[in-house]
Structures are given as C-alpha cells and as structure tokens.
N, C-alpha and C positions, 0 to 999 in steps of 0.2 A: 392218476387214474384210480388211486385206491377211495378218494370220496365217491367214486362211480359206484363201488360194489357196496359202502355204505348204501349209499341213496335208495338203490333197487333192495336190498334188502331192507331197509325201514321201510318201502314203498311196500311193500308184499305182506313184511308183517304187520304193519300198522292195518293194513284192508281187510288182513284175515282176522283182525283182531277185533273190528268194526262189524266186519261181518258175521262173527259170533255172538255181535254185540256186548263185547267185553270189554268197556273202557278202561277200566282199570288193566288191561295187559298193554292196550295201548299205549298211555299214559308213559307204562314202562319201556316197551319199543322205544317211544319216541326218546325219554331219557338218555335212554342206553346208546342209542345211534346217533346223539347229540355229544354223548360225554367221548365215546370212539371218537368222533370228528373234531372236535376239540383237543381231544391227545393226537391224532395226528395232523391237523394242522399245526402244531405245538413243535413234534418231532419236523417235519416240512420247513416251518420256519427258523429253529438252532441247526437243520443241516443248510439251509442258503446260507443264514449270517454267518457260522463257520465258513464253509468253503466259497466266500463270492468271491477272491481273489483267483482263486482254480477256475471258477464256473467263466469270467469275465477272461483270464490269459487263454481261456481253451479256443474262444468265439476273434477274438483279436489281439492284437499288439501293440495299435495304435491307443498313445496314453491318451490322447482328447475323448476317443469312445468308451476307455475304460472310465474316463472321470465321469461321465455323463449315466455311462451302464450304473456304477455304484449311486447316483443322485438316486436313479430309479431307482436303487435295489428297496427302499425303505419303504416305498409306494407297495411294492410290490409283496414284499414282506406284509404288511398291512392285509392286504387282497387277498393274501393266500388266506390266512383266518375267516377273513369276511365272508367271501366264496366258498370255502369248506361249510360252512354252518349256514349258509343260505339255499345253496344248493341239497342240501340232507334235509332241512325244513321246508322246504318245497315240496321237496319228494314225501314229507310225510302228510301235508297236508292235498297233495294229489291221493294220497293212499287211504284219506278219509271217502274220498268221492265229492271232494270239493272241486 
C-alpha cells in the first residue's frame, strides 16, 4: 500500500506543478517519486527473498505447495519492481492531464 501514497502524491504534485506551469518542478516530482518507488520496491523485494520460507510456512505445510509457492516467488519478486514503478508513472503522467 505504500506505492499508493507515492502515486497520489506524484499525482497531485506533478498537476500543481503543470498547473503553475513549472516544468522544471515537475520534472523533479516526477524524479523524486520514481527514485522513492524504486527504494522501496528494493526494500519490498530483500524483505520477500529474506523471509519466503516464514511467508510460505505461515500460508501451508504441505511441501508440494511450498515448492510451487517458492517457483512463483521469483516471478513475483520481479512484479513487485515492475508494478511499483508503473503504477507511480502512471500516476504522473495522469497528473499531467494526460
């Protein structure tokens, strides 16, 4: 949930930022709420690959779904970056009035 409060806050200030017609604060927004989202998809992904044997014992017990759960986990890992920084640059180019 923490890319949410990015997203809305690059969305808000990128608009105000347009709106003032100040590309150059934009520009910066956009950086700033890129380089945030990037550090914490980062911390997101070293707390999964740490703890996926907790995360996977908490959900089952049965080892065929744990082996399967850890296949995913790399997919998933992957996603969470992708998604953190697709979802923020979305949100800024909505906050253009694109």
């Amino acid at each position: 949930m923490l890319p949410v409060g990015i997203m809305s806050a690059a969305n808000t200030l990128v608009g105000n930022a347009v709106g003032e017609k100040r590309a150059d604060k934009a520009v910066t927004y956009y950086k700033t709420s890129m380089i945030l989202s990037l550090i914490l998809a980062a911390m997101q992904v070293i707390f999964l690959a740490l703890f996926v044997n907790i995360i996977c014992d908490a959900f089952t017990n049965d080892p065929l779904i744990e082996d399967q759960m850890k296949k995913a986990w790399t997919v998933l890992l992957f996603f969470v970056v992708f998604d953190t920084t697709q979802a923020v640059g979305s949100s800024v180019i909505r906050g253009t009035g694109q």
